[in-house]
PAKEKOL-78557 format. One record per residue (C-alpha): x, y, z; residue number from 1; chain. Coordinates in Angstrom, 2 decimals. Example, Ala and Ser with C-alpha at 12.3 -4.5 7.8 and 13.67 -1.06 7.14 Angstrom:
<lumbas>
+---------+---------+---------+-----+---+
|      c1 |      c2 |      c3 |   k | c |
+---------+---------+---------+-----+---+
|   12.30 |   -4.50 |    7.80 |   1 | A |
|   13.67 |   -1.06 |    7.14 |   2 | A |
+---------+---------+---------+-----+---+
</lumbas>
This chain:
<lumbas>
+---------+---------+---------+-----+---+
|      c1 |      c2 |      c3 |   k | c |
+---------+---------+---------+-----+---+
|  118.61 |   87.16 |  142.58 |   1 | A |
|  115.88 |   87.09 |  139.58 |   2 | A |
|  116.43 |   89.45 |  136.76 |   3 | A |
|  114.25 |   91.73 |  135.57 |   4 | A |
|  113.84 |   89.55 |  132.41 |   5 | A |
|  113.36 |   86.50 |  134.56 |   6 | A |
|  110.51 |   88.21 |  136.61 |   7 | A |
|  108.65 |   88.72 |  133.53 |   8 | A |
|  108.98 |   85.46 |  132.16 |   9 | A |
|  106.79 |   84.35 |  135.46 |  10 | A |
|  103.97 |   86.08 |  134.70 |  11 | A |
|  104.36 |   85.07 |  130.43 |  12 | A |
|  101.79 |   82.17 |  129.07 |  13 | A |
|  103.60 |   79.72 |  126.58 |  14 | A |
|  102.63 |   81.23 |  122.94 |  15 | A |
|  103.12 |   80.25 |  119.47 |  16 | A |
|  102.65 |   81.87 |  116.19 |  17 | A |
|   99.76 |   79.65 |  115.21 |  18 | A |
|   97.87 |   80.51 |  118.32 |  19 | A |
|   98.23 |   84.28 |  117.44 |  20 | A |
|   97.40 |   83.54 |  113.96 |  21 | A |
|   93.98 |   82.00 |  115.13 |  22 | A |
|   93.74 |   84.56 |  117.24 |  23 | A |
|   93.81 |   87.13 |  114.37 |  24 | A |
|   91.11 |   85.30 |  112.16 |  25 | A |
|   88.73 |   85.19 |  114.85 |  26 | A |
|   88.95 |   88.29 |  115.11 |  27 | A |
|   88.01 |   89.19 |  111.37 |  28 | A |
|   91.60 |   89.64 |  110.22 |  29 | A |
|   91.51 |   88.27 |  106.87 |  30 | A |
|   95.57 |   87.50 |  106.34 |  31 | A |
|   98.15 |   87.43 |  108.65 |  32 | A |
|  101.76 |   86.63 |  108.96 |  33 | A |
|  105.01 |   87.66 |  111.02 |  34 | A |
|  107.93 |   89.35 |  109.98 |  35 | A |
|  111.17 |   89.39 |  112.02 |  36 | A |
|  111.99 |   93.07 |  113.34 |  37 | A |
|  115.55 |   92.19 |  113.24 |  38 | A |
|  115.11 |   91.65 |  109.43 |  39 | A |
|  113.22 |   94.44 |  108.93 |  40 | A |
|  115.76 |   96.58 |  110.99 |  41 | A |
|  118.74 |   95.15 |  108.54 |  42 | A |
|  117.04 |   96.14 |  105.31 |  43 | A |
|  115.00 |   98.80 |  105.29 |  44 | A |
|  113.23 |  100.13 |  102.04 |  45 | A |
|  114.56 |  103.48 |  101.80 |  46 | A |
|  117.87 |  102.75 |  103.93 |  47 | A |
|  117.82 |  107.28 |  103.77 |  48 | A |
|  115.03 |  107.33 |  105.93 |  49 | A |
|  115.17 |  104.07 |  106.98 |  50 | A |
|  111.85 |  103.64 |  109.33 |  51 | A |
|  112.41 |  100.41 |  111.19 |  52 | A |
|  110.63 |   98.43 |  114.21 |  53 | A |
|  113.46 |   99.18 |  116.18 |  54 | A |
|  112.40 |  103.05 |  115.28 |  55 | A |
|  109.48 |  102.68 |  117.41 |  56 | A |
|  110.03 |  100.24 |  119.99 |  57 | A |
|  113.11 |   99.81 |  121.71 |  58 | A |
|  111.75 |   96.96 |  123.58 |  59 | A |
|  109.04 |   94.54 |  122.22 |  60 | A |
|  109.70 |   94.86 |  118.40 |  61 | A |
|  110.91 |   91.72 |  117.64 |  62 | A |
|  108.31 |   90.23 |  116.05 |  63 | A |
|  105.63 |   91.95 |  113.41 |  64 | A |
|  102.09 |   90.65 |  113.38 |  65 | A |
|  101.18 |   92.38 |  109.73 |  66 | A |
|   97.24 |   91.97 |  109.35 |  67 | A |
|   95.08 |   92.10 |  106.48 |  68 | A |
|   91.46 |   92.77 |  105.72 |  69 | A |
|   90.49 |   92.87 |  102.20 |  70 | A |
|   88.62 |   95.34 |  100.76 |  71 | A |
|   84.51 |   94.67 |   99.79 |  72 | A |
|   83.61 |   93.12 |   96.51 |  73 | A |
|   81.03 |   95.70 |   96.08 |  74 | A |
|   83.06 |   98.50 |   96.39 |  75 | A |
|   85.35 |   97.26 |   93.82 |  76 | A |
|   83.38 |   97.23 |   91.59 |  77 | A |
|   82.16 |  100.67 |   91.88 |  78 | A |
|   84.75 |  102.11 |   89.00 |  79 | A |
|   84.76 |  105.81 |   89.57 |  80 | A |
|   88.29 |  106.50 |   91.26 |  81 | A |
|   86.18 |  109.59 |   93.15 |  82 | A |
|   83.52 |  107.31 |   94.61 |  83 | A |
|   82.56 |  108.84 |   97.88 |  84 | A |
|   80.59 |  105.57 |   98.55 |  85 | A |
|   83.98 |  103.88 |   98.02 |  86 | A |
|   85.59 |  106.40 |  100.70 |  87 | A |
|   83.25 |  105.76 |  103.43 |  88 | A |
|   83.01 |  101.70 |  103.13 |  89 | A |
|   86.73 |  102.08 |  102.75 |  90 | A |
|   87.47 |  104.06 |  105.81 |  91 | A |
|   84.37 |  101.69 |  108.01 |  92 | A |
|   86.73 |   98.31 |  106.65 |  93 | A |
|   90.07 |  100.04 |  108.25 |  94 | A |
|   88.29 |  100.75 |  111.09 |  95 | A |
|   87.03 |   96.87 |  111.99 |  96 | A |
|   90.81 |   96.08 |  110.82 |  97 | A |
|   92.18 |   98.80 |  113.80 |  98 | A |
|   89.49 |   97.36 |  116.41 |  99 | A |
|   90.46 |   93.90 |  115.26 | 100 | A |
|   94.56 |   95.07 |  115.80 | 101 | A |
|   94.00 |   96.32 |  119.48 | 102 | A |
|   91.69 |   93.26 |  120.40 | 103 | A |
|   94.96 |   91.44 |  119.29 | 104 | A |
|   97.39 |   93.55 |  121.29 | 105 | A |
|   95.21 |   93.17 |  123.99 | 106 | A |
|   95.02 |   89.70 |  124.34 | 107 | A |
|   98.82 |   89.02 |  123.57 | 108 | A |
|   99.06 |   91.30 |  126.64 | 109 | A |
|   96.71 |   89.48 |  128.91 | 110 | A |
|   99.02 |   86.77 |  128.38 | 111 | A |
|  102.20 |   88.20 |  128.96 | 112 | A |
|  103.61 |   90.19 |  126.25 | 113 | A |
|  103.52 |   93.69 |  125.56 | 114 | A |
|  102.73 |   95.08 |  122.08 | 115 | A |
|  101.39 |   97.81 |  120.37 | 116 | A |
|   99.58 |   98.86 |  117.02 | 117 | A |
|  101.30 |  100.16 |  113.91 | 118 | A |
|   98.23 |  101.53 |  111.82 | 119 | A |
|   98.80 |  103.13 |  108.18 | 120 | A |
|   97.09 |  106.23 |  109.51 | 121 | A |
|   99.82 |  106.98 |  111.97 | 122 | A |
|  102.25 |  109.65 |  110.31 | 123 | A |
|  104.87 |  111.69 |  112.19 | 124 | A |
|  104.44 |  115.49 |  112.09 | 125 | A |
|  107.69 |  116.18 |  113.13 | 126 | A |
|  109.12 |  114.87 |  109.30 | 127 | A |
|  106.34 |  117.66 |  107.53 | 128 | A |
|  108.15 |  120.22 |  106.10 | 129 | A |
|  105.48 |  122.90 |  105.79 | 130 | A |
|  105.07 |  121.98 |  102.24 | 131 | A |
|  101.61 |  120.60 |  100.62 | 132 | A |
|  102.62 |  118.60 |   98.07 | 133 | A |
|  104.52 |  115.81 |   99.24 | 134 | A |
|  102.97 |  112.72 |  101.27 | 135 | A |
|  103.99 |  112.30 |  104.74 | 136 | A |
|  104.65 |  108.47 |  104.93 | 137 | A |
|  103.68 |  106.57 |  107.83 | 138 | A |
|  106.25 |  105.01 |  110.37 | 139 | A |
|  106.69 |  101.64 |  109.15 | 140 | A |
|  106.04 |  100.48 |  105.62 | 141 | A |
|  103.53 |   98.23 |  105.99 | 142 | A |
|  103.64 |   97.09 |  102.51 | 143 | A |
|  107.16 |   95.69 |  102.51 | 144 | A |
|  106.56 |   94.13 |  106.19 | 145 | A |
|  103.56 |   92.67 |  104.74 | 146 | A |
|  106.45 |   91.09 |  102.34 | 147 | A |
|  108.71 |   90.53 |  105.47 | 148 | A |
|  105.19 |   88.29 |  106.68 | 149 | A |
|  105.48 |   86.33 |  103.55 | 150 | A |
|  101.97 |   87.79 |  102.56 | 151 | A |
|  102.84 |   88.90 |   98.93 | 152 | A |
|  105.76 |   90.84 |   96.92 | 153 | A |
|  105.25 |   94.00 |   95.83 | 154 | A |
|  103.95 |   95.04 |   91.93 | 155 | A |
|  105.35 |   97.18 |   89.18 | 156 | A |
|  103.94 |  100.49 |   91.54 | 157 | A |
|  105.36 |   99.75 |   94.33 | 158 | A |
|  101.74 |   98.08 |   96.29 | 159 | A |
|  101.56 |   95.12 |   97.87 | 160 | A |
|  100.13 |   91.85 |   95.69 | 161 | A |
|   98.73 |   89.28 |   97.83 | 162 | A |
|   97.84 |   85.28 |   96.16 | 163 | A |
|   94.52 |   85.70 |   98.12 | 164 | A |
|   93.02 |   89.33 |   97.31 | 165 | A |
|   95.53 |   90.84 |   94.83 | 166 | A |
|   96.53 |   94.29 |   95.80 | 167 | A |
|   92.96 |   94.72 |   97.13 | 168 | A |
|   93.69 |   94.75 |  101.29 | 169 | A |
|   93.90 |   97.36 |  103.89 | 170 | A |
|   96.90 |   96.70 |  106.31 | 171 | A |
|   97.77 |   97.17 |  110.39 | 172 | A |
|  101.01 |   95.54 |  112.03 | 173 | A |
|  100.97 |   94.79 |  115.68 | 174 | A |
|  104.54 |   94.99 |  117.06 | 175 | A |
|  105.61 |   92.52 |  120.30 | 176 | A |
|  108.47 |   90.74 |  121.83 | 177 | A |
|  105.99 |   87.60 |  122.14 | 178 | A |
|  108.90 |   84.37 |  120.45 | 179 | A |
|  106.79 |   83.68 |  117.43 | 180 | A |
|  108.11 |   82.00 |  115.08 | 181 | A |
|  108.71 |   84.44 |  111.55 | 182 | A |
|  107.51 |   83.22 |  108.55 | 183 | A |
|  109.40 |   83.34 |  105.29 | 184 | A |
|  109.25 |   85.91 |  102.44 | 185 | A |
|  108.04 |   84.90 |   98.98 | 186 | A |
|  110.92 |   84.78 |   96.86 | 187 | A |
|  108.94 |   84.39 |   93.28 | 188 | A |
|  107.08 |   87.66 |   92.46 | 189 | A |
|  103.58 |   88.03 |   91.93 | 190 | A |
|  103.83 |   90.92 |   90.16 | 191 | A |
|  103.05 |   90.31 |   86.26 | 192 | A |
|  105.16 |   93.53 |   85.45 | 193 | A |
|  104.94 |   95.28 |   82.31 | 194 | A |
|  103.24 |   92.66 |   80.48 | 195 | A |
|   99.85 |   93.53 |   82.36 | 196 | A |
|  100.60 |   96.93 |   83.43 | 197 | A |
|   96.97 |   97.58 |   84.24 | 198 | A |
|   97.98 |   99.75 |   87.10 | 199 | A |
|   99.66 |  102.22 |   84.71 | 200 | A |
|   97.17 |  102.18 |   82.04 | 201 | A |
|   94.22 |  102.91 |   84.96 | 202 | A |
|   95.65 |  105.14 |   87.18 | 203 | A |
|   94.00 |  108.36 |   87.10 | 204 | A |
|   97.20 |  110.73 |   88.38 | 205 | A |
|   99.26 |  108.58 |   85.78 | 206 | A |
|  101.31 |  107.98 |   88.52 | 207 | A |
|  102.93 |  104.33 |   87.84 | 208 | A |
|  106.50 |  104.17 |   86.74 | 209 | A |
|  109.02 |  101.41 |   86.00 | 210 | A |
|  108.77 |   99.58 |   89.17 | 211 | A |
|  107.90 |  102.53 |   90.87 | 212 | A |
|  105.60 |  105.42 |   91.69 | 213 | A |
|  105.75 |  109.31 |   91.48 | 214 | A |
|  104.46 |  109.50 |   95.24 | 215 | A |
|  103.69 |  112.41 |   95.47 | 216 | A |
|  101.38 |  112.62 |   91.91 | 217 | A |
|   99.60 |  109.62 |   93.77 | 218 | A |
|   98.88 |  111.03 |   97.12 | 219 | A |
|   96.59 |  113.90 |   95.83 | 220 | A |
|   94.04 |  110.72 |   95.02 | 221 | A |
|   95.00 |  108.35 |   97.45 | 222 | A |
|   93.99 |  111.16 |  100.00 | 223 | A |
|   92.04 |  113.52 |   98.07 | 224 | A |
|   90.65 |  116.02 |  100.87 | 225 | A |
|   93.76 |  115.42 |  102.97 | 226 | A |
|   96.09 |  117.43 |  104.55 | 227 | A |
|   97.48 |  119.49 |  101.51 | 228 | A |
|   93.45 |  119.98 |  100.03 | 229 | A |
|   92.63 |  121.08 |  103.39 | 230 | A |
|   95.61 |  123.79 |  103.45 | 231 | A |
|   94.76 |  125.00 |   99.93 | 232 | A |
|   91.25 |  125.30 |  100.59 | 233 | A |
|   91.83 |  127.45 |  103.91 | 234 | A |
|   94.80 |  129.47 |  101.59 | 235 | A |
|   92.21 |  130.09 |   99.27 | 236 | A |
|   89.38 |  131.61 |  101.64 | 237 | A |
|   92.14 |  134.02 |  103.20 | 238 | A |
|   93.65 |  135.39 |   99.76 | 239 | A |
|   89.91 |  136.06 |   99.03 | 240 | A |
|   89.27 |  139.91 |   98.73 | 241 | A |
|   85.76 |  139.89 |   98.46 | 242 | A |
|   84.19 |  139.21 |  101.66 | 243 | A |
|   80.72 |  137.74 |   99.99 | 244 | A |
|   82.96 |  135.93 |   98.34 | 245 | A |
|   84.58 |  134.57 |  100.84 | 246 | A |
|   81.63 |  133.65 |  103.40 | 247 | A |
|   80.35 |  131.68 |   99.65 | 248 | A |
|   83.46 |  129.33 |  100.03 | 249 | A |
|   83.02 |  128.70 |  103.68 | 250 | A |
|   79.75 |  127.15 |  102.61 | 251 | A |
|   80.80 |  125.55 |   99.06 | 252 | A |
|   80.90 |  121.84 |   98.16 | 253 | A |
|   84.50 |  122.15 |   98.63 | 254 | A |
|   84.31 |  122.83 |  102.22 | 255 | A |
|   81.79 |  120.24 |  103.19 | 256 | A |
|   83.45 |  117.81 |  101.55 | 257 | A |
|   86.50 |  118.88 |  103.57 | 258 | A |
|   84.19 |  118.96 |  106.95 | 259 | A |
|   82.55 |  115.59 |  105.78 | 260 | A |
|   85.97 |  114.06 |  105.20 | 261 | A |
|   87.24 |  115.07 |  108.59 | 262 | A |
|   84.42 |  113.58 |  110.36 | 263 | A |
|   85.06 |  110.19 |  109.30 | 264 | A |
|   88.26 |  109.81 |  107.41 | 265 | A |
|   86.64 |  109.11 |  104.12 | 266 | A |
|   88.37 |  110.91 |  101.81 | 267 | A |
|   91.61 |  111.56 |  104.02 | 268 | A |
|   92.90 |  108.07 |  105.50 | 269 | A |
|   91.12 |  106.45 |  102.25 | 270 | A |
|   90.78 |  107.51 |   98.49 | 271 | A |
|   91.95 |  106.38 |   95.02 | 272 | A |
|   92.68 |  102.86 |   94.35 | 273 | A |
|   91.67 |  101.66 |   91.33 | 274 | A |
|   95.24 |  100.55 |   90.61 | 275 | A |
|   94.45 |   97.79 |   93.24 | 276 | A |
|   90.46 |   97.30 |   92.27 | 277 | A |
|   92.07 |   96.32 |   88.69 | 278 | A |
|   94.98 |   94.16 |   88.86 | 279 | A |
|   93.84 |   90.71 |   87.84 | 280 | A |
|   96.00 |   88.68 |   90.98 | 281 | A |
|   94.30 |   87.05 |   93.24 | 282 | A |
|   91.80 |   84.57 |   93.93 | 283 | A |
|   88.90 |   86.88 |   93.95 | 284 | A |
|   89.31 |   88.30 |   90.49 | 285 | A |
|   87.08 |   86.46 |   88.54 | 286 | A |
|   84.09 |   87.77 |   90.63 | 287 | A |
|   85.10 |   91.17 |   90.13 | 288 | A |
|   86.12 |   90.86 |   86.15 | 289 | A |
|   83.11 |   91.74 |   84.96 | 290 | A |
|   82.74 |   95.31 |   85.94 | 291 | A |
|   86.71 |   95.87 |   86.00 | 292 | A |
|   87.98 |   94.56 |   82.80 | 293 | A |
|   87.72 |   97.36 |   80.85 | 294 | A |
|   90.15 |  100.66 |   81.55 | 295 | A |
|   88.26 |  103.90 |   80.21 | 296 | A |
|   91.71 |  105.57 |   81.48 | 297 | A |
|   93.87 |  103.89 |   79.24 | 298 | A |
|   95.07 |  105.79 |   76.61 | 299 | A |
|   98.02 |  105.51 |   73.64 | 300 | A |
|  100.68 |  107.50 |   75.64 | 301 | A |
|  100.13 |  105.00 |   78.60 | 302 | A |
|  100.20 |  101.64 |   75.98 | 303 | A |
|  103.39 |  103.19 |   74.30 | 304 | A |
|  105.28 |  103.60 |   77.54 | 305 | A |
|  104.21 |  100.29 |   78.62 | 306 | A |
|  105.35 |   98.60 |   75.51 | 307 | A |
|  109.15 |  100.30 |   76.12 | 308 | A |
|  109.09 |   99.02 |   79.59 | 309 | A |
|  108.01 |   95.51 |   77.72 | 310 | A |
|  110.71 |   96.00 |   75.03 | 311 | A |
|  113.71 |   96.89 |   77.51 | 312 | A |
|  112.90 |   93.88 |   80.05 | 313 | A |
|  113.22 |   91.76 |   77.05 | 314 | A |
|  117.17 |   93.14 |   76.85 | 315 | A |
|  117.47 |   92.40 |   80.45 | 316 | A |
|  117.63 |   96.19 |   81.25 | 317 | A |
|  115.18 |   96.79 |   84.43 | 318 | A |
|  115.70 |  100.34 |   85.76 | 319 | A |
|  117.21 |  101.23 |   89.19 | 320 | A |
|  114.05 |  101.13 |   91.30 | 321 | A |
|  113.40 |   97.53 |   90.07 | 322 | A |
|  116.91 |   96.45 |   92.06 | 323 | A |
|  116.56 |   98.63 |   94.95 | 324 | A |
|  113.29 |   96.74 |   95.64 | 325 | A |
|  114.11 |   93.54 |   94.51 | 326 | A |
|  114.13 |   91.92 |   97.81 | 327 | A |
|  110.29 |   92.67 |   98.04 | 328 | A |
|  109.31 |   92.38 |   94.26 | 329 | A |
|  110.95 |   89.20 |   94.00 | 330 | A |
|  112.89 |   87.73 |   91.28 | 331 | A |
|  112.14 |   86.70 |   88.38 | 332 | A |
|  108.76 |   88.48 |   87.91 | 333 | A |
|  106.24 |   85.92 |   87.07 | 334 | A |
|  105.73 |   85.87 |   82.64 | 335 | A |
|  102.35 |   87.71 |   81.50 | 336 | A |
|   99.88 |   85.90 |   79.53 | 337 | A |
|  100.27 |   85.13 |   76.29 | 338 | A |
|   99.03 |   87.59 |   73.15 | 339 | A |
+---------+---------+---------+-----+---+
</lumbas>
């Protein structure tokens, strides 16, 4: 008698990773690669909360299909980190990238194999704490499975750095038990550490640490009228005594930026990123120099700290986050340019 397994296999088209990957581009997808879930489930980022393929599939999560779109030249170059232009392209780019990840899913399951999307939207409620000032990470890091893909390594923040785009791509994964073949991590970093450190010297939230982030500094601009703005602002309309007072806030700035948000996402699934609109990797720097290469945010605090980052990798002493991460940052960082 058949097994179940055997049953399946009938009605399963031969597949390769190459076919998928042309599948993906046609689609719009702009990079793409394939991690191995088993990987992924033997070395997770944070092995304390540990958020693993096997986490959300028990059965077809064997393979990660990680896609990339990269973000549009012309909002880069808009430099304001509070662009509400920038929001709204932002949010319109991770929406072709989600249609583009279920037109996937759904054609890997025409032929045969289940699968399902991860998107960077998709958070857990259950882990919220009732707190505001934390973020609430999504299920699956897609940065470091973007690493897993052999897409990139990760930079002195923590983001993903891609050869093609830099840090400057929105991500989906599409899980499946389809046998693709994985590709293989980078093992030289990208990442030109604390020799550029343009990341630290732009971000607004000063927010970039030695090979590592203060997350929670970073996810008041990464999703400025998100969750925790949204319970503030309500907080602040019901401590209101004055009821004039508080029927003015209900129709404030605040709020409809809050309502607008909401409506589309812009502002709450997208925000800050000048971090990634200024890192000089990638191929399409050059054509975005111009308006970038200057950092009004930089200031002699940031350039100090930078320069005893600089002065303690030169005695070999990288901190603890730069070893806990070294699988995705990669080792050695690549040298900065010359002074």
């Amino acid at each position: 008698m058949e097994s179940g397994t055997d049953m399946v296999a009938i009605y399963q088209e031969p597949i390769d990773a190459e076919a998928v990957k042309a599948r993906a581009r046609e689609l719009g997808i702009d990079l793409v690669g394939i991690a191995d879930g088993q990987a992924m489930d033997a070395h997770p980022p944070d092995p304390d909360d540990p958020r693993r393929p096997m986490d959300i599939s028990d059965y077809d999560a064997d393979r990660v299909v990680v896609l990339g779109k990269r973000y549009t030249a012309g909002t880069t170059r808009l430099t304001r980190w509070d662009e509400r232009h920038k929001y709204y392209n932002d949010e319109l780019t991770l929406t072709a990238l989600e249609e583009a990840s279920l037109e996937l899913v759904l054609w890997l399951e025409d032929r045969g194999y289940p699968a399902l999307i991860v998107p960077p939207t998709h958070v857990d409620p259950m882990r919220h704490d009732g707190g505001t000032a934390g973020p609430i990470g999504p299920l699956l890091s897609l940065d470091h499975a973007a690493v897993e893909a052999g897409l990139g390594t990760l930079g002195l923040n923590g983001q993903l750095i891609t050869p093609e785009f830099g840090p400057r791509v929105l991500l989906t994964a599409v899980l499946t038990s389809a046998p693709l073949a994985a590709d293989a991590p980078m093992t030289q970093s990208l990442c030109l550490g604390p020799a550029c450190g343009r990341c630290l010297l732009t971000c607004p939230a000063d927010a970039v640490r030695h090979w590592d982030r203060d997350w929670a500094a970073c996810e008041r601009l990464r999703s400025p009228h998100g969750f925790a703005d949204l319970a503030e602002h309500i907080g602040r309309i019901i401590d209101e005594p004055d009821p004039l007072r508080k029927k003015a806030m209900l129709r404030s700035k605040a709020q409809f930026d809050l309502w607008q948000s909401i409506l589309r996402g812009s502002g709450v699934v997208t925000g800050c990123r000048r971090c990634q609109d200024v890192c000089p990797v990638g191929a399409d720097y050059p054509a975005l120099q111009d308006a970038l290469e200057e950092i009004p945010e930089a200031t002699a605090d940031k350039v100090q700290r930078l320069a005893e980052m600089v002065r303690a990798e030169a005695d070999g002493a990288r901190p603890e986050a730069h070893a806990r991460q070294q699988r995705w940052i990669g080792s050695p960082p690549a040298a900065g340019p010359e002074d």
